[in-house]
C-alpha positions as CSV (number, residue, x, y, z in Angstrom):
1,X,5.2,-10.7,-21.2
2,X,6.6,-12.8,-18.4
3,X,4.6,-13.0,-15.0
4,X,6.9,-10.6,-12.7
5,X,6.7,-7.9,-16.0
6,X,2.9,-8.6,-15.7
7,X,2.4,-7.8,-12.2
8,X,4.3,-4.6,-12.2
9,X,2.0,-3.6,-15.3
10,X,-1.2,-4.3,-13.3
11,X,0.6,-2.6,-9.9
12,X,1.3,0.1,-11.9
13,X,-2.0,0.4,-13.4
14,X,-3.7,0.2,-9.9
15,X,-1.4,2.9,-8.0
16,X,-1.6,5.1,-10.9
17,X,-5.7,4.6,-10.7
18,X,-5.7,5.5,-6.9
19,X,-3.0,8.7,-7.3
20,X,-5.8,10.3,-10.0
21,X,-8.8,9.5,-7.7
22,X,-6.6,10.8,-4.5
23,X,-5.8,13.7,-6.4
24,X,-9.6,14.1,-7.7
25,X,-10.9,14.1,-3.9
26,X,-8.2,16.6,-3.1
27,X,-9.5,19.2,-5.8
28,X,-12.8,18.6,-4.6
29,X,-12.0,19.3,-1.3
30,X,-9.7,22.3,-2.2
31,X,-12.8,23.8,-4.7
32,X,-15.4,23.4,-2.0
33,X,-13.1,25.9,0.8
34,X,-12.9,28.1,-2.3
35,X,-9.0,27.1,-2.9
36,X,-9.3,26.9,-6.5
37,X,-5.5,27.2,-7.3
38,X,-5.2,24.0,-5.1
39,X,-7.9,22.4,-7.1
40,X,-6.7,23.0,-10.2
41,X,-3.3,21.5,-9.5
42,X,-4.8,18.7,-7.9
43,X,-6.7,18.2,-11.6
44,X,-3.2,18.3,-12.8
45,X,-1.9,15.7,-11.1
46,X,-5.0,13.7,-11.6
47,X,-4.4,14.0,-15.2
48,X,-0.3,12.6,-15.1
49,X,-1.1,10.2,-13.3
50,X,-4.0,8.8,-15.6
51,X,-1.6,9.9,-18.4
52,X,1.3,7.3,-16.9
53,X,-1.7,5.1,-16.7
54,X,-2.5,6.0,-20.4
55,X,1.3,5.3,-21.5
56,X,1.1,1.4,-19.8
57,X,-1.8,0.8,-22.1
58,X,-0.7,1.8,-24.7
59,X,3.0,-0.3,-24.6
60,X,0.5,-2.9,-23.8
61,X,-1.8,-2.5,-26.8
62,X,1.2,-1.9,-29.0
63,X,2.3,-5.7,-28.0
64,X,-0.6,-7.1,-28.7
65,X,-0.3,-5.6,-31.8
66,X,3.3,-6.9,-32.5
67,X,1.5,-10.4,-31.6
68,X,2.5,-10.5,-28.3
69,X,-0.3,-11.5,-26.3
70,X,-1.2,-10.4,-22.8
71,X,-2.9,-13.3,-20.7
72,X,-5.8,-11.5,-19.0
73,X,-6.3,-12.5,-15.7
74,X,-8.6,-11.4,-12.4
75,X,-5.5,-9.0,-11.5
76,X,-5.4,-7.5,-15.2
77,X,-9.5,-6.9,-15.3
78,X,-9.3,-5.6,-11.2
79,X,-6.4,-2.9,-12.8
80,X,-8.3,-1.4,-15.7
81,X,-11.3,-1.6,-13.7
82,X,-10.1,0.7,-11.1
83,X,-8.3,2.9,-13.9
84,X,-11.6,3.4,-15.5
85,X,-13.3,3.9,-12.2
86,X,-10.5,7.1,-11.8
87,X,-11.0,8.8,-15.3
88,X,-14.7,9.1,-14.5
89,X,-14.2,10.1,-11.2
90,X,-11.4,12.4,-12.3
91,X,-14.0,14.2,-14.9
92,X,-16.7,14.4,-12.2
93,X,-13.8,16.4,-9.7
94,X,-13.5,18.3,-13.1
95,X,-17.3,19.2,-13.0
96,X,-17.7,20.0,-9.2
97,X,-14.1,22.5,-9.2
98,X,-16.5,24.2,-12.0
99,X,-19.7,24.6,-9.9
100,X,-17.6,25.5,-7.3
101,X,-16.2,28.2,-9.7
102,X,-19.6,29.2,-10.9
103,X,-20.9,29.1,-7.4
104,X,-18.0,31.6,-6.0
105,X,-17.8,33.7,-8.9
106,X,-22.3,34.6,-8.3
107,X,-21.7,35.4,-4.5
Protein backbone atom coordinates (compact mmCIF):
# COMPACT_ATOMS: atom_id res chain seq x y z
CA UNK A 1 0.00 0.00 0.00
CA UNK A 2 1.49 3.18 -1.24
CA UNK A 3 1.76 6.31 1.25
CA UNK A 4 -1.20 8.59 -0.19
CA UNK A 5 -3.52 5.06 -0.07
CA UNK A 6 -2.16 4.89 3.57
CA UNK A 7 -3.13 8.14 4.65
CA UNK A 8 -6.62 8.10 3.43
CA UNK A 9 -6.96 4.53 5.29
CA UNK A 10 -5.84 6.15 8.64
CA UNK A 11 -8.07 9.61 7.71
CA UNK A 12 -10.75 7.44 7.12
CA UNK A 13 -10.25 5.38 10.14
CA UNK A 14 -10.07 8.68 12.34
CA UNK A 15 -13.27 10.55 10.83
CA UNK A 16 -15.19 7.45 10.97
CA UNK A 17 -13.99 7.08 14.88
CA UNK A 18 -15.19 10.71 15.63
CA UNK A 19 -18.77 10.38 13.46
CA UNK A 20 -19.54 7.09 16.01
CA UNK A 21 -18.44 9.06 19.16
CA UNK A 22 -20.37 12.32 17.70
CA UNK A 23 -23.26 10.27 17.16
CA UNK A 24 -22.88 8.44 20.74
CA UNK A 25 -22.90 11.98 22.60
CA UNK A 26 -25.93 12.86 20.45
CA UNK A 27 -28.02 9.68 21.73
CA UNK A 28 -26.94 10.47 25.10
CA UNK A 29 -28.02 13.72 24.95
CA UNK A 30 -31.32 12.89 23.02
CA UNK A 31 -32.01 9.79 25.86
CA UNK A 32 -31.43 12.15 28.77
CA UNK A 33 -34.48 14.93 27.38
CA UNK A 34 -36.42 11.63 27.07
CA UNK A 35 -36.13 11.77 23.03
CA UNK A 36 -35.57 8.23 22.71
CA UNK A 37 -36.42 7.98 18.92
CA UNK A 38 -33.58 10.54 18.51
CA UNK A 39 -31.31 8.36 20.51
CA UNK A 40 -31.86 5.35 18.95
CA UNK A 41 -31.08 6.74 15.52
CA UNK A 42 -28.18 8.36 16.74
CA UNK A 43 -27.04 4.49 17.94
CA UNK A 44 -27.71 3.86 14.31
CA UNK A 45 -25.50 6.02 12.95
CA UNK A 46 -22.94 5.33 15.54
CA UNK A 47 -23.03 1.77 14.43
CA UNK A 48 -22.40 2.67 10.19
CA UNK A 49 -20.04 4.61 10.86
CA UNK A 50 -18.00 2.04 13.06
CA UNK A 51 -19.22 -0.49 10.47
CA UNK A 52 -17.31 1.72 7.43
CA UNK A 53 -14.70 1.71 10.04
CA UNK A 54 -15.04 -2.12 10.44
CA UNK A 55 -15.02 -2.58 6.46
CA UNK A 56 -11.29 -0.57 6.29
CA UNK A 57 -9.97 -3.17 8.56
CA UNK A 58 -10.91 -5.68 7.24
CA UNK A 59 -9.53 -4.76 3.32
CA UNK A 60 -6.63 -4.08 5.46
CA UNK A 61 -6.32 -7.40 7.29
CA UNK A 62 -7.29 -9.21 4.11
CA UNK A 63 -3.87 -7.67 2.54
CA UNK A 64 -1.95 -8.61 5.01
CA UNK A 65 -3.14 -11.76 4.55
CA UNK A 66 -2.45 -11.81 0.71
CA UNK A 67 1.21 -10.78 1.95
CA UNK A 68 0.86 -7.33 1.55
CA UNK A 69 2.15 -5.70 4.40
CA UNK A 70 0.98 -2.46 6.02
CA UNK A 71 3.88 -0.37 7.55
CA UNK A 72 2.51 0.69 11.02
CA UNK A 73 3.32 3.95 11.85
CA UNK A 74 2.39 6.77 14.76
CA UNK A 75 -0.61 7.88 12.27
CA UNK A 76 -1.81 4.00 11.87
CA UNK A 77 -1.62 3.27 15.88
CA UNK A 78 -3.34 7.21 16.58
CA UNK A 79 -6.31 5.78 14.01
CA UNK A 80 -7.17 2.43 15.60
CA UNK A 81 -6.62 3.95 18.83
CA UNK A 82 -9.35 6.51 18.42
CA UNK A 83 -11.61 3.69 16.62
CA UNK A 84 -11.33 1.65 19.66
CA UNK A 85 -11.83 4.60 21.87
CA UNK A 86 -15.49 5.03 19.73
CA UNK A 87 -16.71 1.32 19.94
CA UNK A 88 -16.48 1.58 23.74
CA UNK A 89 -17.79 4.70 23.93
CA UNK A 90 -20.43 3.77 21.44
CA UNK A 91 -21.56 0.71 23.79
CA UNK A 92 -21.46 2.88 26.90
CA UNK A 93 -24.18 5.56 24.80
CA UNK A 94 -25.81 2.10 24.33
CA UNK A 95 -26.01 1.54 28.17
CA UNK A 96 -27.08 5.09 29.34
CA UNK A 97 -30.13 5.39 26.21
CA UNK A 98 -31.13 2.02 28.37
CA UNK A 99 -31.12 3.56 31.93
CA UNK A 100 -32.55 6.33 30.43
CA UNK A 101 -35.32 3.92 29.06
CA UNK A 102 -35.58 2.17 32.37
CA UNK A 103 -35.59 5.36 34.20
CA UNK A 104 -38.65 6.95 32.02
CA UNK A 105 -40.45 3.82 31.68
CA UNK A 106 -40.60 3.74 36.30
CA UNK A 107 -41.79 7.38 36.49
Amino acid sequence: MDKDKRMQVVMGLIMAGGNAKGSSIAAIQAAKKSDFLAAEKNLTAANQALNQAHNVQTEMLTQEAQGQKTPVDLYLVHAQDHLMTAIAFKDLAQEFVDVYKRIEENH
